[in-house]
N, C-alpha and C positions, 0 to 999 in steps of 0.2 A: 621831537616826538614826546607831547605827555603818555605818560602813564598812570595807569588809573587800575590798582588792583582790588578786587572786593576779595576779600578773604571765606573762606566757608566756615557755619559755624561751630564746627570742632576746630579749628587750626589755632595755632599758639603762636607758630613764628612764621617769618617769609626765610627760607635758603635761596642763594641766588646768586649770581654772576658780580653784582653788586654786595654781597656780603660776605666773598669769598666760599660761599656753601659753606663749611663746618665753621669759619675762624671767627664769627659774628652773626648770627642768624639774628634777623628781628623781629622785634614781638609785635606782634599784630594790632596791639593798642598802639604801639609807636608807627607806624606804616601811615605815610602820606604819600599823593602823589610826587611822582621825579618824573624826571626827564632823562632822554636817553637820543644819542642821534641819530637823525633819520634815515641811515643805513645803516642799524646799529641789529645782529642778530643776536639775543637775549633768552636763555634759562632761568628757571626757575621753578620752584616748588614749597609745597605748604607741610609743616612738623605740626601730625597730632597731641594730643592729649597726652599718648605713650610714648613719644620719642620719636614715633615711625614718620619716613618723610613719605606722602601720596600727591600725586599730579593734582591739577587746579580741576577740578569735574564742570567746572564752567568754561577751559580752554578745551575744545576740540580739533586744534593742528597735530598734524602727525609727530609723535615724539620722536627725537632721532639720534637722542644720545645714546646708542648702546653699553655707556658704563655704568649712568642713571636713569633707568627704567620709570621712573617716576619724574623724569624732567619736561617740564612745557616748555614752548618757546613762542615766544613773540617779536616778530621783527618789523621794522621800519617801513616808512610807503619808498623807500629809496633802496632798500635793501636788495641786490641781486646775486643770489649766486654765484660763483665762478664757472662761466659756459662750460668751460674745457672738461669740471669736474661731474657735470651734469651727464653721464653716460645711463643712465637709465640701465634697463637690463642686458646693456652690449656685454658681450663675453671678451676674454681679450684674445686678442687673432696668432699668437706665437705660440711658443710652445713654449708649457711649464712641465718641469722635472723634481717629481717629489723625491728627498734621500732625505738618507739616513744615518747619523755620523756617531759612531761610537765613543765617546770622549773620554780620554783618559784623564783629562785634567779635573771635568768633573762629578768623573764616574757613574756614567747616565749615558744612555742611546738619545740624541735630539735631533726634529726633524726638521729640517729646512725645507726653502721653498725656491727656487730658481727659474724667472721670465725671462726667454730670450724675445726678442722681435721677432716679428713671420720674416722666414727664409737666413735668422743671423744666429741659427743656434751653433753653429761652428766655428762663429768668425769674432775674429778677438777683440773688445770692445773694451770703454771703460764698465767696472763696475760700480752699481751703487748699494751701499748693506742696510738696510734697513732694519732696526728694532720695532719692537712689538708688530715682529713680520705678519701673522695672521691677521692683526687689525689694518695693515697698512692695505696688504692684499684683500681682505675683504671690504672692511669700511671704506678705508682710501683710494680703493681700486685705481690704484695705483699701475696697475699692465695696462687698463685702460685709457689710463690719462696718456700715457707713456703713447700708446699705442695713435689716440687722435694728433697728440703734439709732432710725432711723426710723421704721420698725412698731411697735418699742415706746415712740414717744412721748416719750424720755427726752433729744432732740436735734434742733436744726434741722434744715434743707436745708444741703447746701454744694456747690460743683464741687469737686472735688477736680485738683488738676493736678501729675501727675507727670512730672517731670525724668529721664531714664536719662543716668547718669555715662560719660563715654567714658573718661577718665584722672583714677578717682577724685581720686586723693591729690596730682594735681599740681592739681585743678580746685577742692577742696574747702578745699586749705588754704591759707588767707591768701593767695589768688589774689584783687584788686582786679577783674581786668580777667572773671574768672568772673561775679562778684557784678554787676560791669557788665552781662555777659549774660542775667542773669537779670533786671533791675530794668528796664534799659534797653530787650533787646529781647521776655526771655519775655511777664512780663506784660503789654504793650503788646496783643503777636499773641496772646496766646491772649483779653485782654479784649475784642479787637475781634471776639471771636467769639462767646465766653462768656459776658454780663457779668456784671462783677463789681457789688457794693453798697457797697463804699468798705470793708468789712472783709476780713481777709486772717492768714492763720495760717501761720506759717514752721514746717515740719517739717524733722527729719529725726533720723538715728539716727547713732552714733557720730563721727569725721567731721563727718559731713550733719547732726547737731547742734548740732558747733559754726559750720557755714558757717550754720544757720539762723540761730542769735542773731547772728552777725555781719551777716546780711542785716537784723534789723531793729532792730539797734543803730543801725547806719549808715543806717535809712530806718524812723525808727518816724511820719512822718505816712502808712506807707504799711500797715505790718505792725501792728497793735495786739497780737495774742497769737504766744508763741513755743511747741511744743512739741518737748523731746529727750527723746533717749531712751540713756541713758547717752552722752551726749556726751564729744567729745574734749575736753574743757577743761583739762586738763594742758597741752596742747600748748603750743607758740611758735614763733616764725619761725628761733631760731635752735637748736633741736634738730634731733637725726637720726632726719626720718621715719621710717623702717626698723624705728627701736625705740622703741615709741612709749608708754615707760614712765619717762619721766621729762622732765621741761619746767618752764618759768616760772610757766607758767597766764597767757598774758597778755590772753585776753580778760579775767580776774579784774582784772589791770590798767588796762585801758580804762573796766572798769564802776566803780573806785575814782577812775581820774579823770576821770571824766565827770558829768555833771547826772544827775537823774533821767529818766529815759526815763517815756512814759505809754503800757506794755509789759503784758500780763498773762504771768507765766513758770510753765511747768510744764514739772518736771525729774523722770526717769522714771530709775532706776539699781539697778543688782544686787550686791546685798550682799557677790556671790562676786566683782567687777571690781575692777581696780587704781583706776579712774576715780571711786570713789565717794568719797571725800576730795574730790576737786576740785570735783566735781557738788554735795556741801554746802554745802562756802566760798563756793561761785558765790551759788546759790540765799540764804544769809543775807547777802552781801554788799547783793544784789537788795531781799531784805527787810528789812534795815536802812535803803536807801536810801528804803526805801515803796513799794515797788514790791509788789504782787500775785506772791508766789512758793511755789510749792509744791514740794516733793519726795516721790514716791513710791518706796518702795524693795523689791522683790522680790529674794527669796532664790534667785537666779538669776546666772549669769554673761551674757558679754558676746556675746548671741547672735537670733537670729531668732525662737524659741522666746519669750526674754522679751518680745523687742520686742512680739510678734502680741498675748503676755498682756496689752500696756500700750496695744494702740491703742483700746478702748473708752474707758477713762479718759480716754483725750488726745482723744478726740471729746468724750465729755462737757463736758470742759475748755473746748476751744475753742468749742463750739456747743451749751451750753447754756441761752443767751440767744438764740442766734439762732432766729427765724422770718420 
């Protein structure tokens, strides 16, 4: 698929999929057509004058990155959604139980979110925890994937428990005393509510990918399957959040000096992110070790869009054994 962008005539740079957004934007005298593949779903947006980034006023597709309000997208003549994730305005059919957790670890009431399947709010299942619970539950609509994979037979039961971040990037990264609140007091309170069946699946997406393998690095009698979904695994303690395009990779480090964990790993990542390097090494590192690792890799950037594409897979993944 060529591409063919006309710039507008305030615009300075292109941000994009292909320029990592912040880590390289390019100047719009340098812009020539590329190419992209023909299932390939692609953002992008145009830097005025001021700095400010503003959507392409000559794309009129619906935007639908809810982190960038200003992102267009253009996709491929091959490009198809993921059916499963395509639930339009379905509601999910179980029941959700909003609480309330008082935490003393980090001093702060937080609310969570808990999906049972219709008629299995009593009945003890695996769990799976979700990060950036409100996104996953709203954008990822997540009860409702859960809920068709169910009708079709192709996946267990699970609760599903999601997390909403108050201060993502201070909570999500290489925060001990975070992970403490999650292990120590989430699943406690929401088990003694829920229960669980002694299985357990760490999610999460960017970020919230890499806090998930870290939650079940650090506690795998507790977590047996991991799913991300283009994870931060570049990252490290001693880079500058801010820019989050270059790092150690030191969970890649931890998993080189460590035992084998008894982990199943699925790693979800877009062929158009800076992160897919890292998301590789990780993943063969995992499966050199013997570890159960896979990676899946869609022609997508680092966005909600790919996520929603990849959450039937990562059910499949996690609760394909379970009944």
């Amino acid at each position: 698929m060529r591409i063919e962008l006309t710039p507008p005539g305030w615009a300075t740079h292109l941000f994009s999929d292909l320029t990592d957004w912040k880590k390289d934007p390019l100047p719009v005298d340098r812009l020539e057509p590329f190419d992209l593949p023909d299932d390939a779903y692609f953002e992008y947006a145009w830097q005025d004058g001021s700095g400010a980034l503003r959507p392409d006023p000559g794309n009129h597709s619906p935007r639908l990155n809810p982190w960038l309000e200003f992102a267009c997208n253009i996709t491929g003549p091959q490009y198809r959604p993921d059916p499963d994730g395509e639930v339009g305005r379905q509601r999910p059919r179980g029941r959700l139980m909003r609480l309330t957790l008082d935490s003393r670890i980090l001093k702060q009431s937080r609310s969570l979110l808990v999906y049972s399947p219709p008629g299995m709010a009593e009945a003890a299942l695996p769990h799976i925890l979700f990060q950036d619970g409100k996104a996953y539950y709203g954008w990822g609509k997540a009860p409702q994937i859960l809920d068709r994979l169910l009708a079709a037979g192709v996946v267990g039961p699970a609760h599903l428990v999601f997390v909403p971040s108050v201060a993502r990037t201070k909570e999500y990264a290489f925060n001990s005393s975070y992970r403490e609140f999650l292990i120590n007091e989430v699943l406690p309170f929401v088990e003694d509510r829920v229960p669980c069946d002694g299985r357990r699946t760490a999610w999460g997406a960017s970020l919230g990918g890499l806090l998930a393998a870290q939650l079940a690095h650090q506690e795998p009698e507790l977590f047996q399957t991991v799913v991300t979904q283009s994870g931060a695994f570049l990252f490290s303690e001693d880079m500058d959040l801010n820019y989050p395009f270059s790092g150690n990779e030191s969970f890649l480090a931890s998993v080189y000096d460590s035992v084998q964990r008894p982990i199943r790993w699925h790693f979800q990542c877009g062929s158009l992110e800076w992160l897919l390097s890292s998301n590789r090494r990780l993943a063969d590192a995992l499966g050199n070790k013997g570890s159960v690792a896979s990676l899946n890799i869609r022609n997508a950037g680092h966005n909600w869009v790919n996520w929603r594409n990849g959450m039937s897979d990562g059910f499949r993944f996690a609760l394909a054994d379970s009944s």
